[in-house]
TORLOZA-208564 format. One record per residue (C-alpha): residue in three letters; x, y, z; residue number from 1. Coordinates in Angstrom, 3 decimals, padded with zeros to 6 digits. Layout:
// residues N
(site ALA, (X, Y, Z), NUM)
...
This chain:
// residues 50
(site UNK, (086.337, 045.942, 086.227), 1)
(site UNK, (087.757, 049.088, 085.293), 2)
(site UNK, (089.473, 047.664, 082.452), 3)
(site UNK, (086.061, 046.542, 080.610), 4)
(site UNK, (084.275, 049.809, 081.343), 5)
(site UNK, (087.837, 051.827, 079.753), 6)
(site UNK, (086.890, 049.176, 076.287), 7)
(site UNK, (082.910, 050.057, 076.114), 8)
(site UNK, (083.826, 053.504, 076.622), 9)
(site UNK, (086.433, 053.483, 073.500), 10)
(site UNK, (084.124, 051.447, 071.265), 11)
(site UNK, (081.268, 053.679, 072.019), 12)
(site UNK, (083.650, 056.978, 071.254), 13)
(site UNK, (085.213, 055.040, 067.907), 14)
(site UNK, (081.768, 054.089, 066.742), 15)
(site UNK, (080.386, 057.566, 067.566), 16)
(site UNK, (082.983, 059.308, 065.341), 17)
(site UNK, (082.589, 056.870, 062.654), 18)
(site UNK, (078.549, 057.759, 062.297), 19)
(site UNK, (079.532, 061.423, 062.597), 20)
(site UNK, (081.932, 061.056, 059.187), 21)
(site UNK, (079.102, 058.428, 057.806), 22)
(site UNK, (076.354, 061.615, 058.067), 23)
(site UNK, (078.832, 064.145, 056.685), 24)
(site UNK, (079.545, 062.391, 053.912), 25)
(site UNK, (075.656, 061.333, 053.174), 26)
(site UNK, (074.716, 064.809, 053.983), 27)
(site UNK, (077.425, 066.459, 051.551), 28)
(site UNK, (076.280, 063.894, 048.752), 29)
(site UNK, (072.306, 064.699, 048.747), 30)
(site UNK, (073.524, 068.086, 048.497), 31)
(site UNK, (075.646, 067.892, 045.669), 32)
(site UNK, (073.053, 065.824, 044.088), 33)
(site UNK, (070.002, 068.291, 045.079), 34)
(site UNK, (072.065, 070.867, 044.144), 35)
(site UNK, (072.575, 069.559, 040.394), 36)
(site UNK, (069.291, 067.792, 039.855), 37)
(site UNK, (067.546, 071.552, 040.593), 38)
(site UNK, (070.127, 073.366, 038.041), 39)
(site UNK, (069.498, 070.793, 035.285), 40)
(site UNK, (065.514, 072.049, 036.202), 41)
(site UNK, (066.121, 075.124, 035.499), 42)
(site UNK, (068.328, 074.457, 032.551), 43)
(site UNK, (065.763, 072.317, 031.142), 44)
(site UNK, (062.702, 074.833, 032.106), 45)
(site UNK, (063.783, 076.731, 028.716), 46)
(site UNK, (062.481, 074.067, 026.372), 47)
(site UNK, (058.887, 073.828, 027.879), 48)
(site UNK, (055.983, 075.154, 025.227), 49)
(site UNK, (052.159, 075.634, 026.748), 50)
């Protein structure tokens, strides 16, 4: 019995640290991507006439 509860308890751990480096990495993208979409913005704010 112990022996089952010892293999949930590692897949549980292994699958927790695999969504924690999924959400870094997804996290660090949309930033990069926010980050470079709003300075081509501001680049581009230059060549607006009213």
């Amino acid at each position: 019995m112990n022996e089952k509860q010892y293999k949930v308890m590692s897949q549980t751990g292994a699958s927790g640290i695999v969504l924690g480096i999924i959400a870094l990495v997804v996290g660090v993208s949309v930033g990069v991507l926010s980050i470079i979409n709003g300075a081509r913005l501001l680049h581009e704010k230059k060549n607006i006439t009213f």
